[in-house]
C-alpha positions in Angstrom: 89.2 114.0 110.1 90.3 115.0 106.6 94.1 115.1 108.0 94.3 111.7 109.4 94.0 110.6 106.0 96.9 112.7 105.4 98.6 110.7 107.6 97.2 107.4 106.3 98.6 108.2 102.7 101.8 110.1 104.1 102.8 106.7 105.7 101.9 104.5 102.7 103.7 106.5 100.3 107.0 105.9 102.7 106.0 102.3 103.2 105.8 102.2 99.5 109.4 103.7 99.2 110.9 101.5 101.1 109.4 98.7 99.1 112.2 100.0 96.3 115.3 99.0 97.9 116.4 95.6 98.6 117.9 95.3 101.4 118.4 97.3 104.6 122.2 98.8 103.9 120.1 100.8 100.9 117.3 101.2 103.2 120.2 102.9 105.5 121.4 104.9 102.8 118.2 106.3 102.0 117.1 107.2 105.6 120.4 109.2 105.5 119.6 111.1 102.3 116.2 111.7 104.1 118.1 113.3 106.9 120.1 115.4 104.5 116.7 117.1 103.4 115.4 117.8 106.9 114.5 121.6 107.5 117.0 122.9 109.9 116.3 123.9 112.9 116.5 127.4 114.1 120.3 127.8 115.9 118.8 129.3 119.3 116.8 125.9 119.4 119.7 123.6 119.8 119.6 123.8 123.6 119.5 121.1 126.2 116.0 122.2 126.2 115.4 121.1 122.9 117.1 117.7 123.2 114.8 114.6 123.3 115.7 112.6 126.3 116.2 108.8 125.5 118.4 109.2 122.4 121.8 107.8 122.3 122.9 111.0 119.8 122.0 114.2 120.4 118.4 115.0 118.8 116.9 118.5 119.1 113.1 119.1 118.3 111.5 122.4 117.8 107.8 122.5 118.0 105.0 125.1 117.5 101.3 125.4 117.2 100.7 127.1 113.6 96.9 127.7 112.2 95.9 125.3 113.9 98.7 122.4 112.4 101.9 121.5 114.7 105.5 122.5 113.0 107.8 120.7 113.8 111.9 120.8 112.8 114.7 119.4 114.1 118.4 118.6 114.0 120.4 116.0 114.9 124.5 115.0 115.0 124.0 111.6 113.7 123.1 111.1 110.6 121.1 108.1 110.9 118.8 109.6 113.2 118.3 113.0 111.6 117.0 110.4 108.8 114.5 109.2 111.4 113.3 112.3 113.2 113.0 113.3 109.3 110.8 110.4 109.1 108.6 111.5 112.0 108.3 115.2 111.0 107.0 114.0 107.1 104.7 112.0 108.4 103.3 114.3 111.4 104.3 117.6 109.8 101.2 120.0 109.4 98.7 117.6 111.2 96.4 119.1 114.1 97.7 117.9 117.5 94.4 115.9 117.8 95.2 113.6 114.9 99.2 113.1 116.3 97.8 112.4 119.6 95.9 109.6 118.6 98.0 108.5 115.4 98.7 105.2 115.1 102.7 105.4 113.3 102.2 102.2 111.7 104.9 102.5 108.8 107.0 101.6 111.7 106.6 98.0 111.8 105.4 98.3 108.1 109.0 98.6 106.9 110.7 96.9 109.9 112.7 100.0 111.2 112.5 98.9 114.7 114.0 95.8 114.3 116.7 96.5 112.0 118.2 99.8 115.2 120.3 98.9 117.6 118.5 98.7 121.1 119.6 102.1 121.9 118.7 103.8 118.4 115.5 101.7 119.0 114.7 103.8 122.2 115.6 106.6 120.7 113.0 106.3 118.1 110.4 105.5 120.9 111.6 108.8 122.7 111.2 110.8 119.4 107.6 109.9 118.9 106.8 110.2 122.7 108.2 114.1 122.6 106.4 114.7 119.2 103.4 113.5 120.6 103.6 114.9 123.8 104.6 118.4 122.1 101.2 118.3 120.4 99.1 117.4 123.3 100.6 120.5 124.9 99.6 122.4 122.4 96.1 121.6 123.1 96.5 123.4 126.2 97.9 126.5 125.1 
């Protein structure tokens, strides 16, 4: 279970990052920056079968099983939510599909993201994790 600790840290150190900004328009601007940095997804990926249901912009997640550790990228056309899914991916990013499965994304709450989306960017979010961990519990059965 060396990993989930991974995960543990992964979501403190972005809990902790958030702690530096002031208010939520900064907050904003940093999720976007984050978004900027995501690893971009492989062109023949951005298919409708790609595309997370749920999400008011288009979001498109690759997954794969690698050693052992789920890879994930992704790509999205808004930048607030590339920002987010780029959130996801750091913090479930080279994990074994056991630990996603049964990770608890508590920086969530931590640093009030739900709250501060609009109800449809809110969904979204809850359809990003859903596919992430779903993608990883299909793994399992590969």
């Amino acid at each position: 279970m060396e990993s989930n600790t991974d995960m543990t840290k992964i979501q403190h150190e972005i809990i902790s990052d958030f702690m530096l900004f002031d208010d939520w328009m900064e907050k904003y601007e940093y999720i976007i920056d984050l978004g900027k940095d995501l690893p971009l997804i492989n062109e023949k990926y951005k298919t409708d079968e790609y595309i997370i249901e749920g999400c008011q912009s288009k979001v498109w997640l690759h997954a794969a099983l690698i050693d052992g550790k789920m890879d994930y990228s992704a790509d999205s056309d808004a930048i607030i939510t590339k920002g987010i899914i780029g959130l996801l991916i750091r913090v479930m990013n080279h994990q074994t599909p056991e630990e996603i499965a049964s990770s608890d994304l508590f920086f969530i709450s931590e640093i009030g993201l739900q709250e501060h989306l609009s109800p449809t960017r809110s969904n979204g979010l809850v359809g990003m994790v859903k596919k992430m961990k779903i993608e990883a519990i299909k793994s399992l059965n590969q």
